[in-house]
N, C-alpha and C positions, 0 to 999 in steps of 0.2 A: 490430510490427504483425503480425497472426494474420491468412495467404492464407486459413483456415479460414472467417474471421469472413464474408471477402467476400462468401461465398454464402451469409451467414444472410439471413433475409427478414427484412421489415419489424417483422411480430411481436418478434423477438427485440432487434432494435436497438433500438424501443420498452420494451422490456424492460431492456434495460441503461439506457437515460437515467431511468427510473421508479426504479432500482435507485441511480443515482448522485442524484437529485434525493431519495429517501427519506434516503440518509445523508449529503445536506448540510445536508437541511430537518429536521434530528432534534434534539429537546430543542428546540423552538422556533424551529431560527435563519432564519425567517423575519422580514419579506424575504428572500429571497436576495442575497448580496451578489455582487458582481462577480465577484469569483476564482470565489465558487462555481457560477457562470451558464458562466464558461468555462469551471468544472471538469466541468460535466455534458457541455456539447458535446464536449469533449475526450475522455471516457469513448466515447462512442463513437465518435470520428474511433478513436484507439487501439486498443479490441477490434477493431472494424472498416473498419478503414481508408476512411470514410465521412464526407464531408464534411458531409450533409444540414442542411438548416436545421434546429433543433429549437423547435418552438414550447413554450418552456418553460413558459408561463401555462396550459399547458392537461395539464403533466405532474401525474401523482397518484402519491404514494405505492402502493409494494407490496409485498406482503409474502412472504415466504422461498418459500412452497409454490404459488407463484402464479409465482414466479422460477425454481424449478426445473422447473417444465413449458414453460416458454420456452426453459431455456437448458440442454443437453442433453450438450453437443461439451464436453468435458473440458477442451482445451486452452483453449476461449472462457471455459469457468467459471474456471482458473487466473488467465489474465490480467483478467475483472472483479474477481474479488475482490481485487486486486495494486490494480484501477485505485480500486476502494471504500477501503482503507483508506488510500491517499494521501489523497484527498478527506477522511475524516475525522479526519487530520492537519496537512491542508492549511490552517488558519489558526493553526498553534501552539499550538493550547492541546487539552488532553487534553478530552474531554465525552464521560463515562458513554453517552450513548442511543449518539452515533456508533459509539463500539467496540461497543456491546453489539451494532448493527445488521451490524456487519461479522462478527462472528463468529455470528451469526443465517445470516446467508448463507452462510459459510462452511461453516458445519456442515453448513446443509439441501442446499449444492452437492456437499457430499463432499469440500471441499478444504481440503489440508494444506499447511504450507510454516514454517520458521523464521521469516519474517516475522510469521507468527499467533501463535505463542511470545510474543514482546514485546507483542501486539497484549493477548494473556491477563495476560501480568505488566502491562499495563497497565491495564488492564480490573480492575485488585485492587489499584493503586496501588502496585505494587511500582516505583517508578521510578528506583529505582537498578540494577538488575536490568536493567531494560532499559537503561540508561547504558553499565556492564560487559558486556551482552553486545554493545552496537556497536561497543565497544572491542575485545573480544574479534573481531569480524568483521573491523574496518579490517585490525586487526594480520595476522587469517590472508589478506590481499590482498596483502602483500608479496611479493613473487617472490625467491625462494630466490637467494642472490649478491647481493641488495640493501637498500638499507636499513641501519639501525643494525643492526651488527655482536651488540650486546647481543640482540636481539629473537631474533637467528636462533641465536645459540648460548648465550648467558647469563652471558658473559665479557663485561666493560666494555668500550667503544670505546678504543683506542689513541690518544689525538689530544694536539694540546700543552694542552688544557684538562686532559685526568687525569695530566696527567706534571708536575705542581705539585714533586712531591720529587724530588731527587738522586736518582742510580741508584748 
């Protein structure tokens, strides 16, 4: 949670829920369904640590240029768009308008991140690409002295499973 966000005004928190309600309500998925009702409150309890009621019946879509004269503070724009592309992952299934709307924002915000990488190889269908490169992430998580032995050096693990033959 961003001490930043705390002192944004009204305007801007309004602006993040408009911003998370455009990319849960995109390609149609209206009604809103329940995750995505607490995915928008959530949006901004998160950027800013804000618990407000949000009357969600009365949010409107908005759009990129409209978004970044609301939202100014670098660090607030990193963590929306971090919080926008969960939301439009956030029921499983890949949908064209969501990612196109995240990297919409992404772009008009100025912000960049490895997470937007897959967000683009997915956004063109490339979803093995995105498969291999979380792969590739988990693996660089392991801490050096742990883990399979293989990962960290490229020599087989020693254990009584590879030691099958006579020495």
């Amino acid at each position: 949670m961003l001490e930043l966000g705390r002192a944004a005004g009204d305007d801007v928190a309004a602006g993040v829920a408009r911003a998370a309600y455009t990319v849960a309500s995109a390609g149609g998925s209206l009604p809103l369904s329940s995750v995505d009702r607490t995915a928008i409150t959530s949006a901004v309890c998160t950027v800013f640590g804000r618990a407000d009621d949000i009357d969600l019946e009365q949010l409107t879509p908005i759009d990129s240029i409209d978004l970044v004269r609301l939202v100014d503070d670098p660090a607030v724009r990193l963590e929306l768009v971090r919080v926008l592309t969960v939301i439009a992952l956030l029921d499983g299934v890949v949908e064209q308008p969501k990612l196109s709307l995240v990297l919409d924002f992404a772009s008009a915000l100025h912000v960049h991140g490895e997470f937007l990488d897959a967000i683009v190889q997915l956004s063109v269908n490339h979803v093995r690409w995105v498969a291999f490169d979380q792969i590739r992430a988990n693996v660089a998580t392991i801490p050096a002295g742990r883990g399979c032995p293989t990962i960290r050096t490229g020599r087989p693990c020693r254990t009584t499973a590879t030691r099958s033959t006579p020495r």
